[in-house]
Structure formats: C-alpha cells, structure tokens
Backbone atoms as SQL, in Angstrom:
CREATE TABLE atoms (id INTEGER PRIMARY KEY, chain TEXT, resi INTEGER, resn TEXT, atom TEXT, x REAL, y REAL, z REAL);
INSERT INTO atoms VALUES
  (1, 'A', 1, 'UNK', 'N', 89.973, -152.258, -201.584),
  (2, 'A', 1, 'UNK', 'CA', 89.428, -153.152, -200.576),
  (3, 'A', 1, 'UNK', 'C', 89.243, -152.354, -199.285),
  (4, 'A', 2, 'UNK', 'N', 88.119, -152.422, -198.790),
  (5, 'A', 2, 'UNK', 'CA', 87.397, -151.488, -197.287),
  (6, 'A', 2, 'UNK', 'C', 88.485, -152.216, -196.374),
  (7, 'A', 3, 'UNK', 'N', 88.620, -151.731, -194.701),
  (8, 'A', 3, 'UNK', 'CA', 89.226, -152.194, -194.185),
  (9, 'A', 3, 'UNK', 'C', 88.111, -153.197, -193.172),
  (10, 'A', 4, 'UNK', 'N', 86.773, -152.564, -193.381),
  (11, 'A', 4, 'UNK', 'CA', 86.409, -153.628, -192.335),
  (12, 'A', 4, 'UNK', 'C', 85.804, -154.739, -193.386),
  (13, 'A', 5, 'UNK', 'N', 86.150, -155.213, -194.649),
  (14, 'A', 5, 'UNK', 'CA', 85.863, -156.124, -194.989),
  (15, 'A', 5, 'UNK', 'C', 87.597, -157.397, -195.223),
  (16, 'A', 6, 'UNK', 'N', 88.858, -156.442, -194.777),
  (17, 'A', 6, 'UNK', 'CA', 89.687, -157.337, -194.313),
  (18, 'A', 6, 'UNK', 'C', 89.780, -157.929, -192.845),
  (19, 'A', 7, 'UNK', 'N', 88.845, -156.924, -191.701),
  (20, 'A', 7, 'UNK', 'CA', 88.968, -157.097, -190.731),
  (21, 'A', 7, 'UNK', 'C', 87.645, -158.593, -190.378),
  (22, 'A', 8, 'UNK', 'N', 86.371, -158.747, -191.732),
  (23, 'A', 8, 'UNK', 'CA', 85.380, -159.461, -191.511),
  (24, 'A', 8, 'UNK', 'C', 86.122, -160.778, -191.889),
  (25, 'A', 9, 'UNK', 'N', 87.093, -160.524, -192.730),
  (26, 'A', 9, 'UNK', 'CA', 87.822, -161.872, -193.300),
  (27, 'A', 9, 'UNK', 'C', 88.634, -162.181, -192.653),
  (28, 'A', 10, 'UNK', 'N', 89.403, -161.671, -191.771),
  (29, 'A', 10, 'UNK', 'CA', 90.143, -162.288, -190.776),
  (30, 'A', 10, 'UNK', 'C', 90.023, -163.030, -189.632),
  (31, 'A', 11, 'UNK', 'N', 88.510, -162.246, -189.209),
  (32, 'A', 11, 'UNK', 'CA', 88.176, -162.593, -187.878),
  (33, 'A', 11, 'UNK', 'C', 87.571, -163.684, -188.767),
  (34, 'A', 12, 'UNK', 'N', 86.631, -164.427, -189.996),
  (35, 'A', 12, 'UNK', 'CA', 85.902, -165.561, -190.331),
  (36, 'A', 12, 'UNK', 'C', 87.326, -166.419, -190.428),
  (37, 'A', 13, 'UNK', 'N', 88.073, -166.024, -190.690),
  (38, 'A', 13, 'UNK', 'CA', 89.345, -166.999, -190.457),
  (39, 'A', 13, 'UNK', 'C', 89.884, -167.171, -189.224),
  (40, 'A', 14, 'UNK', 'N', 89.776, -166.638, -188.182),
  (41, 'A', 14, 'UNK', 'CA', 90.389, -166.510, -187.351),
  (42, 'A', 14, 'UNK', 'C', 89.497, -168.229, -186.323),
  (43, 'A', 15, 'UNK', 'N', 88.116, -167.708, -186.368),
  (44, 'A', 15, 'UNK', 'CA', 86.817, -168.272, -186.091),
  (45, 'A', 15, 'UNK', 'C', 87.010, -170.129, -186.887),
  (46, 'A', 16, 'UNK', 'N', 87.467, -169.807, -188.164),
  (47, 'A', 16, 'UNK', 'CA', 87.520, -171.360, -188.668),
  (48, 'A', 16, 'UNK', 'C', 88.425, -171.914, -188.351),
  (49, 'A', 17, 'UNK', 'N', 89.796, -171.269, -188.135),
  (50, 'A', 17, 'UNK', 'CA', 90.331, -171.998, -187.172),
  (51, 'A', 17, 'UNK', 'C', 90.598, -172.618, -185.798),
  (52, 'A', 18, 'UNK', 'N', 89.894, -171.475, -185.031),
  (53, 'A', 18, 'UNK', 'CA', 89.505, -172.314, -183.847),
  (54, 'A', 18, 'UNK', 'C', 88.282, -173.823, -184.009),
  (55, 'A', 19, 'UNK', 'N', 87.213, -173.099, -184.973),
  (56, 'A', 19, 'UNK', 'CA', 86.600, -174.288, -184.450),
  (57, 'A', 19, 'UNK', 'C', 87.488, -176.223, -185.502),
  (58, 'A', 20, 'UNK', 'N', 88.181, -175.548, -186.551),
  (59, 'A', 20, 'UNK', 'CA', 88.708, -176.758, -187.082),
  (60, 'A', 20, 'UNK', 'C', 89.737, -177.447, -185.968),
  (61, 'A', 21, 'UNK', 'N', 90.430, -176.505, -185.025),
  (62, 'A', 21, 'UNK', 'CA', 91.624, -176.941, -184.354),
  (63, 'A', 21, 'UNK', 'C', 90.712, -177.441, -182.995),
  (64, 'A', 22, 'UNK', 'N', 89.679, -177.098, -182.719),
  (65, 'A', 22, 'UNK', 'CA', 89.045, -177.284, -181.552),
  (66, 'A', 22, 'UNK', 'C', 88.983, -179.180, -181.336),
  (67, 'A', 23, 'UNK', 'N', 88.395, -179.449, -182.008),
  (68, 'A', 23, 'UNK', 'CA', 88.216, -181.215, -181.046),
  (69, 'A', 23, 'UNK', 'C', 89.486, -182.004, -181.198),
  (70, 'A', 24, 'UNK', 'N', 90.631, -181.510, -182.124),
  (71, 'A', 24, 'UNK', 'CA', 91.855, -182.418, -181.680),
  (72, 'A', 24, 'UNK', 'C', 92.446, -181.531, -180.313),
  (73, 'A', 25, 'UNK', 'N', 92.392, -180.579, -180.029),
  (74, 'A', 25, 'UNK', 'CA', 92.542, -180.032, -178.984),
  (75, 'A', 25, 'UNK', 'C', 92.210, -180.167, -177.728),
  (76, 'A', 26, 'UNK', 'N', 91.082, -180.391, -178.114),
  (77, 'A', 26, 'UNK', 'CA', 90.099, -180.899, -176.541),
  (78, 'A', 26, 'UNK', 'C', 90.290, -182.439, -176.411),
  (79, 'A', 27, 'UNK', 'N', 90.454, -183.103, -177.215),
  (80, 'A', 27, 'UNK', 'CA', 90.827, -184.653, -176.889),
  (81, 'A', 27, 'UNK', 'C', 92.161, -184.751, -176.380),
  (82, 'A', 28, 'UNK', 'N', 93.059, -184.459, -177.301),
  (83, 'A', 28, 'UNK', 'CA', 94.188, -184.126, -176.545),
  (84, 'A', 28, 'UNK', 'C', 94.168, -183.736, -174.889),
  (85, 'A', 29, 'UNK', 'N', 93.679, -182.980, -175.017),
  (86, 'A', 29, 'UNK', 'CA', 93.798, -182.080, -173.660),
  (87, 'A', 29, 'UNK', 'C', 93.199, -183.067, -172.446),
  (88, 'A', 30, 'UNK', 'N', 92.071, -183.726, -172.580),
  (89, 'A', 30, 'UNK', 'CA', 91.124, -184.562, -172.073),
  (90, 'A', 30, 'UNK', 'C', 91.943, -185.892, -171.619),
  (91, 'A', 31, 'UNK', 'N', 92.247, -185.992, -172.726),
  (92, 'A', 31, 'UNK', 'CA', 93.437, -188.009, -172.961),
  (93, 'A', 31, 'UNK', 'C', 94.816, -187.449, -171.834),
  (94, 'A', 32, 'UNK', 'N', 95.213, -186.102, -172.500),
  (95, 'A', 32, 'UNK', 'CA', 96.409, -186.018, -170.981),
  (96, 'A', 32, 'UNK', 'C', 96.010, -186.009, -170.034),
  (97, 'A', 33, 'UNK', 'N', 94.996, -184.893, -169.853),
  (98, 'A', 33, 'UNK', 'CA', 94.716, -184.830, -168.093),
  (99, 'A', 33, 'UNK', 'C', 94.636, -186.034, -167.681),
  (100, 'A', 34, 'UNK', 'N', 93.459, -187.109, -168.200),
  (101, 'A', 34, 'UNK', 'CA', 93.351, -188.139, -167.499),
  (102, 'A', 34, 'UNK', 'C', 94.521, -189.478, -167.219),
  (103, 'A', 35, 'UNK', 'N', 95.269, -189.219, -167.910),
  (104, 'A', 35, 'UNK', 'CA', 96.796, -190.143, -168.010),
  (105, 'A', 35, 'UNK', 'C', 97.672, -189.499, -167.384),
  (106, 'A', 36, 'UNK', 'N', 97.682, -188.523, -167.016),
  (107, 'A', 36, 'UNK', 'CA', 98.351, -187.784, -165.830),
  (108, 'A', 36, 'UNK', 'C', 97.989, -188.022, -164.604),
  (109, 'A', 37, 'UNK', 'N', 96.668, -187.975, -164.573),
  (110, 'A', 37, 'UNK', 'CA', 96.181, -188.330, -163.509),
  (111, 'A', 37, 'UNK', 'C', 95.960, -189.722, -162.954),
  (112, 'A', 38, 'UNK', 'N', 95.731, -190.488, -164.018),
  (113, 'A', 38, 'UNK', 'CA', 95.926, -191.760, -163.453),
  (114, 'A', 38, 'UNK', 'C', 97.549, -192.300, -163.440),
  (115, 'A', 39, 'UNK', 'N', 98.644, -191.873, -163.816),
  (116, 'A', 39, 'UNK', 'CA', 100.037, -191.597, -163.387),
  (117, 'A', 39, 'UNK', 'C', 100.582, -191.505, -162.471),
  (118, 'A', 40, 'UNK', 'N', 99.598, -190.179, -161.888),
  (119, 'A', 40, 'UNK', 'CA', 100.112, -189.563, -160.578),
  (120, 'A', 40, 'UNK', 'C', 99.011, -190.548, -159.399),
  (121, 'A', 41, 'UNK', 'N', 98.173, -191.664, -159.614),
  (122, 'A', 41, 'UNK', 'CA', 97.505, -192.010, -158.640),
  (123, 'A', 41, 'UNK', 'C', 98.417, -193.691, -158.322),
  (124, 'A', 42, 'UNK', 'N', 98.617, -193.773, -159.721),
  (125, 'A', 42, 'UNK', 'CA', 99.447, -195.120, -159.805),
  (126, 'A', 42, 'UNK', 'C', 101.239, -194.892, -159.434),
  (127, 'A', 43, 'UNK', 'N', 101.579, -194.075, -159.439),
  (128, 'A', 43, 'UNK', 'CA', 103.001, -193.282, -159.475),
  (129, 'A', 43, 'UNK', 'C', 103.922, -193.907, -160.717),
  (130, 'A', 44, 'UNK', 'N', 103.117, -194.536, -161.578),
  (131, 'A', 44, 'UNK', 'CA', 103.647, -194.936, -162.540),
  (132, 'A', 44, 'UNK', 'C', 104.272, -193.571, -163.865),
  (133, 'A', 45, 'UNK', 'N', 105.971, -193.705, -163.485),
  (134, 'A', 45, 'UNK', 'CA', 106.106, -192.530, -164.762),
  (135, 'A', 45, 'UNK', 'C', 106.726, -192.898, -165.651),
  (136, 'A', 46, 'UNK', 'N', 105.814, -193.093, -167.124),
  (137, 'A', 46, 'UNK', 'CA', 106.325, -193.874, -168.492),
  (138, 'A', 46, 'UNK', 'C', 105.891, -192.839, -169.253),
  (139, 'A', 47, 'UNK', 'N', 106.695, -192.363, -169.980),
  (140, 'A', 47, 'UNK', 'CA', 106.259, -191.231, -171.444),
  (141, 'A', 47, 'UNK', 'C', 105.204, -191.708, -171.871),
  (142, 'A', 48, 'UNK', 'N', 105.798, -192.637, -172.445),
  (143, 'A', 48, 'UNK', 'CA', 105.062, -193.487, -173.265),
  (144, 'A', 48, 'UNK', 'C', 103.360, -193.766, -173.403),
  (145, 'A', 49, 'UNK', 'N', 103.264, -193.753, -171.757),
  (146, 'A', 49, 'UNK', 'CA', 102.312, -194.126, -171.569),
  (147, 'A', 49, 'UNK', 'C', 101.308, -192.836, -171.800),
  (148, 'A', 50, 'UNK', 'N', 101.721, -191.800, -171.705),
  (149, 'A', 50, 'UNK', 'CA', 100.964, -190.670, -171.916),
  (150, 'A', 50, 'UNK', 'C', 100.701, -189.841, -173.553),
  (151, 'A', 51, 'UNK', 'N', 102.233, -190.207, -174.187),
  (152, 'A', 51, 'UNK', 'CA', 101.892, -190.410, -175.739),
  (153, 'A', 51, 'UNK', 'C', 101.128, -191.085, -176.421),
  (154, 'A', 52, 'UNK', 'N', 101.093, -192.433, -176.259),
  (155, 'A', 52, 'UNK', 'CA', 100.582, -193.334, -177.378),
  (156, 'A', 52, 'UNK', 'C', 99.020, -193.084, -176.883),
  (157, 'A', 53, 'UNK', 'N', 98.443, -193.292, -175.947),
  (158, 'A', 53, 'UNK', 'CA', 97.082, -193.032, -175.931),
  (159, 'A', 53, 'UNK', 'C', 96.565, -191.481, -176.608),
  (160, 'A', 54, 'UNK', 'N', 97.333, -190.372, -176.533),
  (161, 'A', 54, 'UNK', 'CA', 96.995, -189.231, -176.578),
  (162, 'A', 54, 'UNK', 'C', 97.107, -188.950, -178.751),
  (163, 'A', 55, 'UNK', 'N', 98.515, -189.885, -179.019),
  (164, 'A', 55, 'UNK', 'CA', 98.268, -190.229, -180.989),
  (165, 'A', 55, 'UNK', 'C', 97.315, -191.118, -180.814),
  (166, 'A', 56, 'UNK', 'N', 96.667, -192.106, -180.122),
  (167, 'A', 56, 'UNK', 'CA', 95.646, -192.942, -180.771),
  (168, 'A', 56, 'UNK', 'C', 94.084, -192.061, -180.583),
  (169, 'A', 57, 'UNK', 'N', 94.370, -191.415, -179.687),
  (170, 'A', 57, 'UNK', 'CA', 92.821, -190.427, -179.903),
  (171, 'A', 57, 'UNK', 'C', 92.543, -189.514, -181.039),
  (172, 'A', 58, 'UNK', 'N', 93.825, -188.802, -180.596),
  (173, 'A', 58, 'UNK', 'CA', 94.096, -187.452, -182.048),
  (174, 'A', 58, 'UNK', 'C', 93.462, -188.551, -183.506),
  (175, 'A', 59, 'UNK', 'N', 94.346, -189.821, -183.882),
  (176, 'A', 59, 'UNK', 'CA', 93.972, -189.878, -185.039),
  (177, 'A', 59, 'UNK', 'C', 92.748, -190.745, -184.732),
  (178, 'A', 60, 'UNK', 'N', 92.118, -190.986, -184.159),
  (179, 'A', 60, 'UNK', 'CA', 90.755, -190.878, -183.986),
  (180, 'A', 60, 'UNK', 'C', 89.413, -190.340, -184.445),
  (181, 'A', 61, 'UNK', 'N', 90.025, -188.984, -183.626),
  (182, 'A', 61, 'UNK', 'CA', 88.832, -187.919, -183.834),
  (183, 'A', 61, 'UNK', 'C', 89.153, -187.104, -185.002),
  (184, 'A', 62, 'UNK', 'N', 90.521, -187.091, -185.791),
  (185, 'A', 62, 'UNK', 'CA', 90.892, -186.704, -186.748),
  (186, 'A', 62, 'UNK', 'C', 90.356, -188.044, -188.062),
  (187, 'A', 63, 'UNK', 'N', 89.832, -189.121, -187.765),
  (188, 'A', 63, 'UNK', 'CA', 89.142, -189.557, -188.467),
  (189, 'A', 63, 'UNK', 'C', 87.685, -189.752, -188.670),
  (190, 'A', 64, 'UNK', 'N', 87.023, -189.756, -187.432),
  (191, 'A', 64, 'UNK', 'CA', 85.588, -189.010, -187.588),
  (192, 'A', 64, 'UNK', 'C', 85.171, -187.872, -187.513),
  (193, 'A', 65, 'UNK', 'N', 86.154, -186.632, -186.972),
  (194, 'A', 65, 'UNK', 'CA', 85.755, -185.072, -187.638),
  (195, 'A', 65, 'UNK', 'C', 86.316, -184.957, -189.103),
  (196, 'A', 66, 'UNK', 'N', 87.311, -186.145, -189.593),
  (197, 'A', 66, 'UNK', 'CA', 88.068, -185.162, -190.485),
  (198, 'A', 66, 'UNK', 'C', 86.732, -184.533, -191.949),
  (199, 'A', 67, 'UNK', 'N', 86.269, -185.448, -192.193),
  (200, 'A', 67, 'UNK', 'CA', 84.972, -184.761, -193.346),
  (201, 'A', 67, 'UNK', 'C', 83.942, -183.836, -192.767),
  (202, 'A', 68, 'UNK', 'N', 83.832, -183.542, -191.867),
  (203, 'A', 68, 'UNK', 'CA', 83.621, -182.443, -191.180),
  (204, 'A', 68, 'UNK', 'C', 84.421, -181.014, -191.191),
  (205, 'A', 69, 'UNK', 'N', 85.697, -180.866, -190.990),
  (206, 'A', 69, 'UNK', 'CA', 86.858, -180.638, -191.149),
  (207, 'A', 69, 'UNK', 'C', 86.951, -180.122, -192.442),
  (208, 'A', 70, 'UNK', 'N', 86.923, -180.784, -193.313),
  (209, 'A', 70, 'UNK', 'CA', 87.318, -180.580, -194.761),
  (210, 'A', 70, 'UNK', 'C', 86.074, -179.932, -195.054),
  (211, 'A', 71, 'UNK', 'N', 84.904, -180.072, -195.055),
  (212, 'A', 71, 'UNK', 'CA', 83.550, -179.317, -195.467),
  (213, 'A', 71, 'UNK', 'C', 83.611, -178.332, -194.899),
  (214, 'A', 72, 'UNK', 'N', 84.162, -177.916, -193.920),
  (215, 'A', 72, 'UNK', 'CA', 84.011, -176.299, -193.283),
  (216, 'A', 72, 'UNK', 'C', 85.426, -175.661, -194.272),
  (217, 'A', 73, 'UNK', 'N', 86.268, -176.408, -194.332),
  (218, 'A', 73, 'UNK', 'CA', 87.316, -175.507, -195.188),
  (219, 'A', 73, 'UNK', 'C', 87.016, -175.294, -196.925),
  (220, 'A', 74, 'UNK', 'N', 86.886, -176.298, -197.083),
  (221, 'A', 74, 'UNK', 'CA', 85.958, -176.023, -198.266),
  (222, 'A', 74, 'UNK', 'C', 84.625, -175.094, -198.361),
  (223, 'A', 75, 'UNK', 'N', 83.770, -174.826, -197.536),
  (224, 'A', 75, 'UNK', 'CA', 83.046, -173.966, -197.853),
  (225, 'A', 75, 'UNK', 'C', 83.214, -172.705, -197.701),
  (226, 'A', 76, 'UNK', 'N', 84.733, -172.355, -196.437),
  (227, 'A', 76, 'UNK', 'CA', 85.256, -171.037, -196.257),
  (228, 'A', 76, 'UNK', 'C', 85.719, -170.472, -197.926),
  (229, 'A', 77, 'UNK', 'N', 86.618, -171.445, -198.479),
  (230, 'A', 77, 'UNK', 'CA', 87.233, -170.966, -199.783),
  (231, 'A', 77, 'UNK', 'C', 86.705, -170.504, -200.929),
  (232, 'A', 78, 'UNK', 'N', 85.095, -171.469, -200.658),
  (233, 'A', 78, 'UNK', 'CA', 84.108, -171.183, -201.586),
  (234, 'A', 78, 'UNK', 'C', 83.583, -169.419, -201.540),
  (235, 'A', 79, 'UNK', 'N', 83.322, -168.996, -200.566),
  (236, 'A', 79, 'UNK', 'CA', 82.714, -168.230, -199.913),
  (237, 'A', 79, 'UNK', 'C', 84.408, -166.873, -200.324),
  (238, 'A', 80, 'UNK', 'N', 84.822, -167.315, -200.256),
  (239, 'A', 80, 'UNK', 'CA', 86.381, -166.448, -200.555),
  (240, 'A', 80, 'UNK', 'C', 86.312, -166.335, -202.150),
  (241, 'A', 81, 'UNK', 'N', 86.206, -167.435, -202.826),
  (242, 'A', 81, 'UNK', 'CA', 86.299, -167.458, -204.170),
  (243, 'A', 81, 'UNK', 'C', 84.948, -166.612, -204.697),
  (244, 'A', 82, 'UNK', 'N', 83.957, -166.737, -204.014),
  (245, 'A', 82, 'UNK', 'CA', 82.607, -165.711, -204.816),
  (246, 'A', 82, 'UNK', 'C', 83.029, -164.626, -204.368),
  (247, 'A', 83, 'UNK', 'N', 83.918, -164.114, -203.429),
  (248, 'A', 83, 'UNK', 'CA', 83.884, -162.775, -202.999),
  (249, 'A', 83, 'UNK', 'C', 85.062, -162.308, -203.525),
  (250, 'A', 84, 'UNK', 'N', 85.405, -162.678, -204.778),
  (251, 'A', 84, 'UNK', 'CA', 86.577, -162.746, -205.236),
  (252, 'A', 84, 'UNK', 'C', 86.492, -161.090, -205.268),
  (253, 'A', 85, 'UNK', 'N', 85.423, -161.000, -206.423),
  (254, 'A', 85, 'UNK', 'CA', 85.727, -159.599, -207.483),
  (255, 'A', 85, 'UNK', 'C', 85.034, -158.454, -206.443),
  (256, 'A', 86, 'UNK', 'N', 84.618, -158.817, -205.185),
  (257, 'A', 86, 'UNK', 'CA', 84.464, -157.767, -204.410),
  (258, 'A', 86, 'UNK', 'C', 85.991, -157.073, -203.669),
  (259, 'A', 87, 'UNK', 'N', 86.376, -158.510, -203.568),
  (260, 'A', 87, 'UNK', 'CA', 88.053, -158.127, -203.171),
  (261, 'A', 87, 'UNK', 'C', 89.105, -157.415, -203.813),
  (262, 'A', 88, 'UNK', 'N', 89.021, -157.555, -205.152),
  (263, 'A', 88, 'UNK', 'CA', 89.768, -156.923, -205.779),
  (264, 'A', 88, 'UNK', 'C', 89.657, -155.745, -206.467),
  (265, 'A', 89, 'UNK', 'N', 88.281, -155.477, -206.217),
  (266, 'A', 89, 'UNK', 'CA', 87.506, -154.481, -206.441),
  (267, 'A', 89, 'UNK', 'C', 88.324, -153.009, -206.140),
  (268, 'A', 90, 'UNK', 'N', 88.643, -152.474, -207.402),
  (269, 'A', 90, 'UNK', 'CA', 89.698, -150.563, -206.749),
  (270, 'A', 90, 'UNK', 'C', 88.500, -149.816, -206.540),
  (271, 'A', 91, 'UNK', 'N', 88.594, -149.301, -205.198),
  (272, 'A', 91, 'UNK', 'CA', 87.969, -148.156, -204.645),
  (273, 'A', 91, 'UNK', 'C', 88.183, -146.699, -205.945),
  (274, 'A', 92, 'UNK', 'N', 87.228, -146.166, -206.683),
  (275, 'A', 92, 'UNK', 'CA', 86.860, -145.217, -207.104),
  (276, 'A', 92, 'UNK', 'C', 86.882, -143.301, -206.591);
C-alpha cells in the first residue's frame, strides 16, 4: 500500500467527518449562543433551560439530516470496499 494513498484515505475520512459532524454542531452551537444570550438579557440562570432546547434541536436536525448522514457514510464504505484489492495490493 503507497503512502499517499493512506494519506488520500485519511484525509477523505477526515473530510466525512467533519461534514457528517457539521450541522449537529452548528445547531448546537447556534441553540446555545442564543439561550445564553437570552439568559444573560433576562438574568434568568436555569441549566435546564439551556439543555432541553439545545437536545430538542440536535434530535431535530439529526432527524432531517440523518438520511443524508447515512448516504454519505454509506457511499464512503462503498468507495472503500471497491478499493479493496487496490489496498491490499503487495508492492512488487
């Protein structure tokens, strides 16, 4: 196995995971700031209040990206599985 074809497979992994981890991330991130901020305008300080909105988004957008989600991982594996016998392929 070449090294820059472990280095092409890492970085395509590296790449699918950002973009799979990307929109529960950014909602997250989005749902706190703004519950922080409306926290700190109300001076209201409840955990709570900054959790439960921030799980009701996550599983949210984890339910309208998730087949999205799953089709990009599935087609990475696919794409792994045809490149099988290049992978295992002994250098000569």
């Amino acid at each position: 196995m070449d090294t820059s074809l472990v280095l092409e497979l890492g970085l395509q992994a590296l790449i699918l995971a950002a973009k799979l981890a990307a929109p529960v991330l950014l909602t997250a991130l989005v749902v706190g700031f703004t519950i922080s901020l409306l926290q700190s305008i109300t001076q209201v300080q409840e955990v709570t209040l900054s959790f439960v909105p921030k799980m009701i988004a996550v599983a949210l957008v984890l339910l309208f990206a998730g087949n999205w989600m799953m089709s990009e991982s599935v087609q990475f594996f696919h794409m792994l599985f045809e490149r099988l016998p290049e992978l295992i392929e002994s250098p000569a």
